[in-house]
C-alpha positions as CSV (number, residue, x, y, z in Angstrom):
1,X,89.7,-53.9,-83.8
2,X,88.9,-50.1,-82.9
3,X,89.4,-47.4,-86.0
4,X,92.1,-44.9,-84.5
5,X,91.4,-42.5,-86.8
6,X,95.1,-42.8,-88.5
7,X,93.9,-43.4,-91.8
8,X,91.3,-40.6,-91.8
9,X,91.8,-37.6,-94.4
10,X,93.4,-34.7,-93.2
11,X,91.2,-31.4,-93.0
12,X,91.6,-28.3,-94.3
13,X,90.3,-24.5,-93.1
14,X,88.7,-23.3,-96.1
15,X,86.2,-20.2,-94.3
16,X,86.1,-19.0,-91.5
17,X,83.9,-16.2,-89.4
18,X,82.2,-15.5,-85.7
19,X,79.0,-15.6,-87.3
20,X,77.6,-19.0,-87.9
21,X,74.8,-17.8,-90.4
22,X,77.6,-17.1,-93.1
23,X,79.5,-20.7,-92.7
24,X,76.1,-22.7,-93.1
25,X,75.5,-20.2,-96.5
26,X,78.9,-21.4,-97.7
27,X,78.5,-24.6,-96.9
28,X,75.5,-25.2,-98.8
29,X,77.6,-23.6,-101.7
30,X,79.7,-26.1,-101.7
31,X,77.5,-29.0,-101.0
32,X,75.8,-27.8,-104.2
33,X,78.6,-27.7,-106.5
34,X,79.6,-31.5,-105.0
35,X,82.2,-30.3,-102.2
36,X,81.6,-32.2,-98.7
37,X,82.0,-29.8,-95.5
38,X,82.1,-29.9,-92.3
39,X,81.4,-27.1,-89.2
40,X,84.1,-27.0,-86.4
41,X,84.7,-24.2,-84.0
42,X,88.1,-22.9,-82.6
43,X,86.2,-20.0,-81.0
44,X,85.0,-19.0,-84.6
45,X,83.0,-21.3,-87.1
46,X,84.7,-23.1,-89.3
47,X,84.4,-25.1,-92.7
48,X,86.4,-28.0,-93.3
49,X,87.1,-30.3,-96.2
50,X,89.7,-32.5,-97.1
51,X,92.6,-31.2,-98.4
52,X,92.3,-32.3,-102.1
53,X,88.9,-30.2,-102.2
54,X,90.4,-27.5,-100.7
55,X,91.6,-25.5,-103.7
56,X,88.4,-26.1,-105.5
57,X,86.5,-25.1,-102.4
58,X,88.6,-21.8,-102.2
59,X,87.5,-21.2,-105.6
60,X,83.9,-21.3,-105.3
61,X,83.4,-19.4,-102.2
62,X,85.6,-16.7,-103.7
63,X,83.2,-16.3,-106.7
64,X,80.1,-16.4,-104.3
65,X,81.7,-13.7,-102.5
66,X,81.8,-11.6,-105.4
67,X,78.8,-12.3,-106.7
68,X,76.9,-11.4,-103.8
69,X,79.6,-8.3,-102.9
70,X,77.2,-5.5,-101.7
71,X,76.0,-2.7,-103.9
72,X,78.7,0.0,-102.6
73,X,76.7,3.4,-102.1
74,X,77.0,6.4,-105.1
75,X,79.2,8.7,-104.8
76,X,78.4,11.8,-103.1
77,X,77.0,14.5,-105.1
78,X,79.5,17.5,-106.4
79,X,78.7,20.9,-105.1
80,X,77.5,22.9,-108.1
81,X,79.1,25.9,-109.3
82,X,77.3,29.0,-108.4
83,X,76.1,31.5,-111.0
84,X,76.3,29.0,-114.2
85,X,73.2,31.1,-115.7
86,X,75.7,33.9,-116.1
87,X,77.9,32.2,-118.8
88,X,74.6,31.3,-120.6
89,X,73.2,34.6,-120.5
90,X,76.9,35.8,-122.6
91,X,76.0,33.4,-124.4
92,X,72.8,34.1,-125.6
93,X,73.9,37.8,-126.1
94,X,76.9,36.9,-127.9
95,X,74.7,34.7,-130.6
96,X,71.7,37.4,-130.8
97,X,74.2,40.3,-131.0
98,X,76.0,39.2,-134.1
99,X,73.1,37.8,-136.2
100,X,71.7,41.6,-135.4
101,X,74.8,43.0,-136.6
102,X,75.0,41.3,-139.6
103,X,71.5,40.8,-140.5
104,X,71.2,45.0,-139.7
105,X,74.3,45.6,-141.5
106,X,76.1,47.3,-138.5
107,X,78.9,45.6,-140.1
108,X,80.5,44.7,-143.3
109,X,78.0,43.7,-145.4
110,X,80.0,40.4,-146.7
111,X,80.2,39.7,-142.9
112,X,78.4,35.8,-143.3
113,X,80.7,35.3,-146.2
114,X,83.7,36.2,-144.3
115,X,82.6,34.4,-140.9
116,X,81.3,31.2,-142.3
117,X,83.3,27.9,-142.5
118,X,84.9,27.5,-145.8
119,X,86.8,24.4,-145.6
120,X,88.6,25.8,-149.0
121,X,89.6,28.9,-147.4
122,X,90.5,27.5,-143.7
123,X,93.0,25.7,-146.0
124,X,94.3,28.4,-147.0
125,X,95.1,29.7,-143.4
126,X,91.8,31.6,-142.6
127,X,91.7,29.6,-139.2
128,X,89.6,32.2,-137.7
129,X,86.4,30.6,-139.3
130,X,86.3,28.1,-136.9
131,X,85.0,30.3,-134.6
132,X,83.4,32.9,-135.9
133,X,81.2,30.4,-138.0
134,X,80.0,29.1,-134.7
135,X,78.3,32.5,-133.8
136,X,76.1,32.6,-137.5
137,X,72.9,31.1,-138.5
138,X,71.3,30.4,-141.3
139,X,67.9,31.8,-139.9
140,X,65.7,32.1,-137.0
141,X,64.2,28.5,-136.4
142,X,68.2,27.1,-136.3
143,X,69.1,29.9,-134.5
144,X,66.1,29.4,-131.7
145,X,67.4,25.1,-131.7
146,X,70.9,26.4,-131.1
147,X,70.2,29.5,-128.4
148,X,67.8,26.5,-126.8
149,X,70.3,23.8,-126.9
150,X,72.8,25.9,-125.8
151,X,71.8,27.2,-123.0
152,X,70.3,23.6,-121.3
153,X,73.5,21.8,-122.1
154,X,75.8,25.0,-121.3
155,X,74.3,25.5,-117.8
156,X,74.8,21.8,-116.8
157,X,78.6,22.1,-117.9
158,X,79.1,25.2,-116.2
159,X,77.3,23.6,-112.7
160,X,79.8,20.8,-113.1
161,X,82.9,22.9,-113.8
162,X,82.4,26.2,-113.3
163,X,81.3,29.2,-115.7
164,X,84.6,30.8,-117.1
165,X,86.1,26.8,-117.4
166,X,83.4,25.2,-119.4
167,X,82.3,27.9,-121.4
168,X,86.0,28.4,-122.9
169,X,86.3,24.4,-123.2
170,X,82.9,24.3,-124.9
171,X,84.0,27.3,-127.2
172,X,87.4,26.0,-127.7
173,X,86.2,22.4,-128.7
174,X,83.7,23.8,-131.0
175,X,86.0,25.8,-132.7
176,X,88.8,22.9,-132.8
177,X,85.7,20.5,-134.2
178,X,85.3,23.5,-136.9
179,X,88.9,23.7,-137.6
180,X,89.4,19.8,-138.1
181,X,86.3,19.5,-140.5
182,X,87.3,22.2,-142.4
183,X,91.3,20.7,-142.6
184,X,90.2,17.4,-143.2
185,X,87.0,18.0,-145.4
186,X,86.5,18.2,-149.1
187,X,87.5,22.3,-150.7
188,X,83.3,22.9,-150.8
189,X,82.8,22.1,-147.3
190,X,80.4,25.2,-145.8
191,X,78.9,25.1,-142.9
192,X,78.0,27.2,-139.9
193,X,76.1,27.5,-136.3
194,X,76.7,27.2,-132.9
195,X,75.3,23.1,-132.9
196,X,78.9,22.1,-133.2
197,X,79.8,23.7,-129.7
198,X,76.3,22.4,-128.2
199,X,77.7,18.9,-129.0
200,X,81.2,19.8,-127.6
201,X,79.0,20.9,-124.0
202,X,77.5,17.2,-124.5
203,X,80.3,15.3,-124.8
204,X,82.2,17.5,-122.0
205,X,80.0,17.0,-119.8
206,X,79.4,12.8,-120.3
207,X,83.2,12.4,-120.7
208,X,83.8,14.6,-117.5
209,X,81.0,13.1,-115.5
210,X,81.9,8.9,-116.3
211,X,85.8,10.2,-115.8
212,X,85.6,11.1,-112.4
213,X,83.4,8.0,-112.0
214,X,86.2,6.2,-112.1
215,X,87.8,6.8,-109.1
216,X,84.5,4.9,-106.9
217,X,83.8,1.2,-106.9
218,X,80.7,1.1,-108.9
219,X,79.3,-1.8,-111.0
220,X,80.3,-0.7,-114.9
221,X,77.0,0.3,-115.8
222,X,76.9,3.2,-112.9
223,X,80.9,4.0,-114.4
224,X,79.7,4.4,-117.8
225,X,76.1,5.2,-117.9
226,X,76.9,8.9,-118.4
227,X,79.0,8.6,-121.6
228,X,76.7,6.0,-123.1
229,X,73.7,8.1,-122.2
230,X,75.3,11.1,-123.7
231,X,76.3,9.1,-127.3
232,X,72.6,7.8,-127.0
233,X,71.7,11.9,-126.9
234,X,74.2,12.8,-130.0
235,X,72.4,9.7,-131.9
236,X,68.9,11.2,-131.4
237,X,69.5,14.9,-131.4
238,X,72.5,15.4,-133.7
239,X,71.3,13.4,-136.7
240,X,67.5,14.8,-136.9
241,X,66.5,17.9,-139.5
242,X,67.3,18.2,-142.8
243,X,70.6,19.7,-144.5
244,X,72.0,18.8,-140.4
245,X,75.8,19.0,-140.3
246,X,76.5,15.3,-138.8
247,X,80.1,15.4,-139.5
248,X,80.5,18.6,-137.6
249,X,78.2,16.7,-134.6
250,X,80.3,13.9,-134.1
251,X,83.2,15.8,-134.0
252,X,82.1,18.4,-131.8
253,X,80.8,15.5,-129.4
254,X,84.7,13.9,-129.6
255,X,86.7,16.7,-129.0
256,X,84.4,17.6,-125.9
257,X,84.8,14.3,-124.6
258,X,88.5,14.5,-124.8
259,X,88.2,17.8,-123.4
260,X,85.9,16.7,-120.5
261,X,88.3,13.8,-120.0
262,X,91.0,15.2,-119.6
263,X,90.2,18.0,-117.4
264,X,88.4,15.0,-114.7
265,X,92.0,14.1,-114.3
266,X,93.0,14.7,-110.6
267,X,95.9,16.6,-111.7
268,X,94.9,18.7,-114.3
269,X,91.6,19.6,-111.9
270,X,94.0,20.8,-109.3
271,X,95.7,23.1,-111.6
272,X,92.5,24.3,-113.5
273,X,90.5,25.3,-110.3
274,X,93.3,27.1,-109.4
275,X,92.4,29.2,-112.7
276,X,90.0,32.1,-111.8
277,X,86.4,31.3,-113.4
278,X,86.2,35.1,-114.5
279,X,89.8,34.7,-116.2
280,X,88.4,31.4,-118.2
281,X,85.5,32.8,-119.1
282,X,87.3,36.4,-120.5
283,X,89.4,33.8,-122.5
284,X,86.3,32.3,-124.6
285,X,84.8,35.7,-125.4
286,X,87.8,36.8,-126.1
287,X,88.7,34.4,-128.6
288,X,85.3,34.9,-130.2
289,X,86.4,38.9,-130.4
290,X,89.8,37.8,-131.9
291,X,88.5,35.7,-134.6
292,X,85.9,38.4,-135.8
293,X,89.0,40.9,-135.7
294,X,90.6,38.7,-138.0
295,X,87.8,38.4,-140.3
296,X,86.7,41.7,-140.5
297,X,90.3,43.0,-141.6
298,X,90.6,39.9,-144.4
């Protein structure tokens, strides 16, 4: 007696596609995990298996397609701000111009008493210390680190965001990092220099950077190389020297982060581009100007 075929197992479509090659790849997938296939054609190629594989087959092509998902292509490049060597220039000026003032006497002579970060005395409501200790230095070695430091990490932040913008966030997180230490800290907390706003720049720019990395299909480590390479940079450069205000590091890196973060948010970039960089950047000196006003008149 012939076989009719009656009692053969019904076949399911498990893949299909016009191009051969990529049915006889995904057939030899399943063949090595146990799965018999088969090739038809209905005007494409085809793999078939019996319907009780069919789930399990669906399974294992799906993970072979994402395993071997092509590498999608970086993102493309940001245009840079123009002129980001003019908020580092301030900057330098601002720094050089008060540690001539004070160390010349040009102004009170008490004026690194008054300016320096007391946690005891922010306590007390002297909140202007957490900027103005940002603009003092002990002498001219941590001065030259800072003024280096500074500038390198300033410029990068200001090509990324603008002059004005990131030179008010980098001010503004310092001074916030300050003003939490000295809240927080023990009464005989002292501290002062501009390393706390460097860090800010460093975590601004690594929080910004894997933030808007996050809107483009990239494998995790492209997403978050930037914030892990900047926390790799705080490790290395923000716990070395002696006497090295770590506290003040760490959170300087934090609340630039959350700054940086927060500002890659589509939103809040809309509105802050609409800001004028000139306008920003007025903002961070003049809160520097404000805080010495306070101080000097204490």
């Amino acid at each position: 007696m012939e076989d009719t075929g009656l009692n053969a197992p019904a076949l399911v479509t498990v893949f299909r596609s016009p191009r051969r090659r990529d049915c006889e790849e995904r057939l030899l997938v399943l063949t090595a995990v146990g799965i018999a296939g088969q090739l038809a054609y209905d005007g494409e190629c085809l793999i078939e298996v019996v319907a009780a594989d069919a789930q399990a087959a669906r399974v294992h092509l799906r993970h072979y397609d994402v395993e071997n998902r092509p590498v999608p292509p970086p993102p493309p490049a940001p245009l840079p701000y123009p002129h980001a060597w003019l908020g580092c220039v301030l900057y330098v000026g601002v720094l050089m111009g008060v540690a001539f003032a004070v160390a010349n006497g040009f102004v009170r002579l008490d004026a690194f008493d008054l300016g320096e970060l007391d946690a005891a005395r922010v306590q007390s409501g002297q909140w202007w210390r957490a900027w103005t200790a940002l603009t003092l230095h002990l002498d001219g070695p941590h001065l030259a680190a800072n003024l280096t430091a500074g500038v390198w990490f300033g410029y990068l932040a200001a090509r990324q965001l603008g002059g004005g913008l990131a030179w008010l966030l980098i001010v503004s997180g310092g001074a916030l990092a300050n003003l939490l230490a000295g809240l927080s800290g023990p009464p005989e907390h002292r501290a002062v220099g501009a390393s706390t706003a460097v860090f800010a720049a460093l975590g601004l720019m690594s929080a910004y950077s894997w933030r808007e990395r996050l809107r483009w299909p990239q494998r995790w480590a492209r997403r978050w190389g930037p914030l892990v390479a900047g926390v790799v940079l705080l490790g290395w450069t923000g716990s070395a020297g002696e006497g090295t205000d770590l506290v003040g590091h760490v959170a300087g890196f934090a609340v630039g982060a959350l700054l940086g973060a927060a500002v890659a948010v589509p939103r809040v970039q809309e509105r802050v581009r609409r800001v004028p960089q000139w306008l920003t950047g007025a903002a961070a000196l003049a809160s520097i100007a404000l805080a010495w006003t306070c101080a000097l008149r204490a």
